[in-house]
N, C-alpha and C positions, 0 to 999 in steps of 0.2 A: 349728617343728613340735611339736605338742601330742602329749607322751606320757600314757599313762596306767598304772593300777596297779590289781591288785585286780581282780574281776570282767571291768573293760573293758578290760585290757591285752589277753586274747585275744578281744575282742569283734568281730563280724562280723555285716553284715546292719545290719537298721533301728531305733530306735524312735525312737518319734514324727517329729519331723522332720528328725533326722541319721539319715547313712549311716554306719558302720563298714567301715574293709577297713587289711587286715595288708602294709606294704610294707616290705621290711628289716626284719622283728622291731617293727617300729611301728605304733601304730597312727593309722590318718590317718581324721578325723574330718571329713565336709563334709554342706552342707543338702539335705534331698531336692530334688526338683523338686518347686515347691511350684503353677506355675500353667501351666495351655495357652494362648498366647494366640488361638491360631486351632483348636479338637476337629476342625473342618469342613472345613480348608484341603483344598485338591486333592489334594496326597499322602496325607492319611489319609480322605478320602473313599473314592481308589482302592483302598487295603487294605480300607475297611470293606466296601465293595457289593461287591468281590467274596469278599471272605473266608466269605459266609453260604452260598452255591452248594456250596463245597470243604465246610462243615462237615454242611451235608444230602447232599452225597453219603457219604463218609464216616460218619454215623449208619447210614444203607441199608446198607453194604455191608462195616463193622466185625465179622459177626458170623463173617462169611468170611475175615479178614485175618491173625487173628491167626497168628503167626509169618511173616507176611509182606515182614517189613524183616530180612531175612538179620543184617546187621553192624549193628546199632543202637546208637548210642552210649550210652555207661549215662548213665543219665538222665533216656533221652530216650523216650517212650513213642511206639506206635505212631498215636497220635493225633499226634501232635508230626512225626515223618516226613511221614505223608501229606501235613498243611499244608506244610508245609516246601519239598515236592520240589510240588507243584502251583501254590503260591502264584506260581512260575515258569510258566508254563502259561498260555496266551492266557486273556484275563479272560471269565469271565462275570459280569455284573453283576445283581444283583438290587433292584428296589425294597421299601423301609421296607413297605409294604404286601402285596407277594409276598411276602418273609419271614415277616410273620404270618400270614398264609394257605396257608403251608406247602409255598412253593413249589423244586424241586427241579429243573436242569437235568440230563439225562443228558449230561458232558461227557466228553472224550479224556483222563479224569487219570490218571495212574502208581497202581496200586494194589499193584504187589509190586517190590522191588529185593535182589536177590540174585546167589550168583555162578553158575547152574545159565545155559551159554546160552540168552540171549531169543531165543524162539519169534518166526520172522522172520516178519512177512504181505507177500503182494505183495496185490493189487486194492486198490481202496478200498471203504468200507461194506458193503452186505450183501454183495459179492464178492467179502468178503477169502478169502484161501488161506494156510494157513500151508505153512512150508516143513518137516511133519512127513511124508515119504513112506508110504505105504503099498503101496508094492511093486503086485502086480496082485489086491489085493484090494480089492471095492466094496463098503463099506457096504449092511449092509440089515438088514431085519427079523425076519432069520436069523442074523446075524453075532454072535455070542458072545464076551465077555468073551475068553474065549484065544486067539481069532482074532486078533482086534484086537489083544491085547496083541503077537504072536508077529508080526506085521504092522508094529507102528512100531518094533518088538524087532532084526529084524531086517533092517530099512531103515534106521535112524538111529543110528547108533555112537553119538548123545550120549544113548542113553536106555537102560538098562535093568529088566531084569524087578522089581519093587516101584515103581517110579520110580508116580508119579500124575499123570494131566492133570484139569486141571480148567474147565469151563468159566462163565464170569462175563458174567451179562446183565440191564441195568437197562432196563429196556422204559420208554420217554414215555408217560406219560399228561395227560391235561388233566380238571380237575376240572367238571364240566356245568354245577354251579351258579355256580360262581364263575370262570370261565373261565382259573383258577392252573393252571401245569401240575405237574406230581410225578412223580415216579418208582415203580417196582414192582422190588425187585431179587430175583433168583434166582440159582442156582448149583448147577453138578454137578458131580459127579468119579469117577473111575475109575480103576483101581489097576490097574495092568500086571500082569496074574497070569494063569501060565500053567496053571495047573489047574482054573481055572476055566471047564468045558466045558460047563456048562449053563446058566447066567445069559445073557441076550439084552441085548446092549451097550443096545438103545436102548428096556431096562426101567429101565435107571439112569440112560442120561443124557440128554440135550435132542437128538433127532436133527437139528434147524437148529444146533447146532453141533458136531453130530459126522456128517458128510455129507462127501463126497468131490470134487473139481474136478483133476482131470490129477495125478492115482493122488494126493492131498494130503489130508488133513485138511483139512476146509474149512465156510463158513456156510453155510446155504441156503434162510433164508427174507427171500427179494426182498422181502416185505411190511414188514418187521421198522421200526422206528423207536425209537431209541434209542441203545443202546452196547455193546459186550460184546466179551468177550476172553476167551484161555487163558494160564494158566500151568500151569508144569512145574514139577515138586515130589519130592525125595527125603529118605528120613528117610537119615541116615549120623554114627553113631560118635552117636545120642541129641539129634542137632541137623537142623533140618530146614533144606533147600537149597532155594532158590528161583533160577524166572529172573524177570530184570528184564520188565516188563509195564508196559503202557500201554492202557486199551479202546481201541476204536476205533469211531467216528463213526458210524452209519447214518440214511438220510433225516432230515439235520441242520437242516431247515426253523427248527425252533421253538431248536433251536441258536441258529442265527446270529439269531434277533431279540436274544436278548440280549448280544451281541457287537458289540465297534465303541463308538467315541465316543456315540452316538445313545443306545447301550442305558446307557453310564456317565452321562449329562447326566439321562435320565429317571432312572434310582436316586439322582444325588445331588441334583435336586432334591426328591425323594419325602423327601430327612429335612430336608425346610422350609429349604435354602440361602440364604443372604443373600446381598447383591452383596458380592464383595471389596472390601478399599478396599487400592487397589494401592500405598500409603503405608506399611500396615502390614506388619511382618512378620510370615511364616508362622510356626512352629513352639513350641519350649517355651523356657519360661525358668527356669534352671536358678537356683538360691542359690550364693553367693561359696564358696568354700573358705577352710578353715582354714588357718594359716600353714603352707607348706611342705604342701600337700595335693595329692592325686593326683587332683583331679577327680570327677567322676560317671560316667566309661567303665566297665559295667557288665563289657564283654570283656576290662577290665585289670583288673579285681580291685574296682572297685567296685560301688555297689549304688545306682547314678543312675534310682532310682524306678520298680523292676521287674524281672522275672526273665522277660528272654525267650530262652522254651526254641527257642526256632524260630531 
């Protein structure tokens, strides 16, 4: 095992084609990954088509999130989360060609995890309901900020007066010229205050998602196509508390074209796939190590040609 002195005894990270990392007070020196033999294989095809959906949603809907990931590991930004907990998330696949054209599915992804209880829906799509009661008051076009507030106040032990609902909606669209579809995101919110007896709830927020179904907080526009969701938000002791969130699906038509095997075979063929040759193996080929070396496991302490935050 190769020691060193001087400068690279506490040397760590990369240059040029060694890696550095510290095992026992040592330093253990091996070769980057120096070649891909397959960029194209199946497995990273899979992460690539669908990785470009998660990061155009995500673009849309970033200006809204932030303090969004409650416990975030230091580190780890909130771009870094989002992919992370989505990249789990039934695939949407995009082609090499919809991505240049800017193309954006409205999908079901996680956009807030926190520990404030998640806001339960029952229905599906535009029929969702959440399980925020509003006792025997209806929604209307008279109903004031401190109505409302004093209404989920004191129908739902898990909410109190400052607490904020907010609601998050990425509407489908499809571009005329170029028949790509994209997205439009929007977002409302409203602060449980009870003094506030002259503001008209549905001057500040979206009334298709602040609408009422069996005394509930609920959706209400049938037409709607796209995604959209609430969460629940409190500032406490200078730190903001979220619930865990997920959107949820409406008239998912242009969804599911790009879902499924079908939708993954058309994007990997879109970046020019070649036939396999089922002799070869898939993946990377890594450089020998140094005598008595720790390898390139980038999750034990080395630095095997990349720093993945995800």
């Amino acid at each position: 095992m190769a020691k060193f002195t001087g400068l690279l005894r506490k040397q760590v990270g990369s240059i040029g084609d060694l890696t550095f990392k510290q095992v026992n007070g040592m330093t253990i020196v091996s070769e980057k990954i120096t070649q891909m033999t397959n960029p194209r294989s199946d497995g990273q095809m899979r992460v690539r088509t669908r990785w470009n959906n998660i990061v155009a949603m995500y673009k849309g809907i970033r200006p809204k999130l932030k303090k969004g990931f409650e416990s975030k590991p230091a580190g780890l930004s909130d771009f870094n989360m989002f992919m992370k907990m989505n990249m789990q998330k039934e695939p949407v696949y995009l082609t090499k060609q919809a991505v240049a054209g800017g193309a954006c599915i409205a999908a079901p992804y996680q956009i807030t995890q926190g520990s404030l209880p998640a806001i339960v829906i029952t229905g599906t799509g535009n029929a969702a309901v959440t399980d925020i009661h509003l006792g025997v008051t209806s929604l209307s076009n008279t109903t004031t900020i401190a109505q409302f507030a004093k209404a989920v106040v004191d129908s739902n032990p898990d909410y109190q007066y400052g607490d904020q609902i907010s609601f998050f909606k990425v509407e489908q669209k499809t571009n005329a010229e170029t028949g790509i579809p994209y997205c439009q995101f929007s977002a409302w919110k409203v602060v449980l205050d009870a003094a506030d007896t002259e503001t008209k709830l549905w001057d500040v927020v979206a009334r298709e998602g602040f609408a009422t179904s069996d005394g509930c907080l609920a959706h209400s526009n049938a037409n709607f196509v796209g995604a959209f969701g609430w969460v629940h938000s409190r500032k406490s002791n200078g730190k903001t508390l979220v619930s865990s969130q997920s959107l949820i699906s409406a008239n998912d038509t242009i969804l599911a074209q790009y879902q499924g095997d079908l939708a993954y075979n058309l994007a990997r063929s879109s970046y020019g796939m070649g036939e396999d040759v089922y002799l070869t193996p898939n993946g990377e080929v890594s450089g020998g190590t140094s005598e008595g070396g720790g390898g390139n496991d980038p999750l034990n302490g080395g630095g095997g040609g990349g720093n993945d935050t995800l």
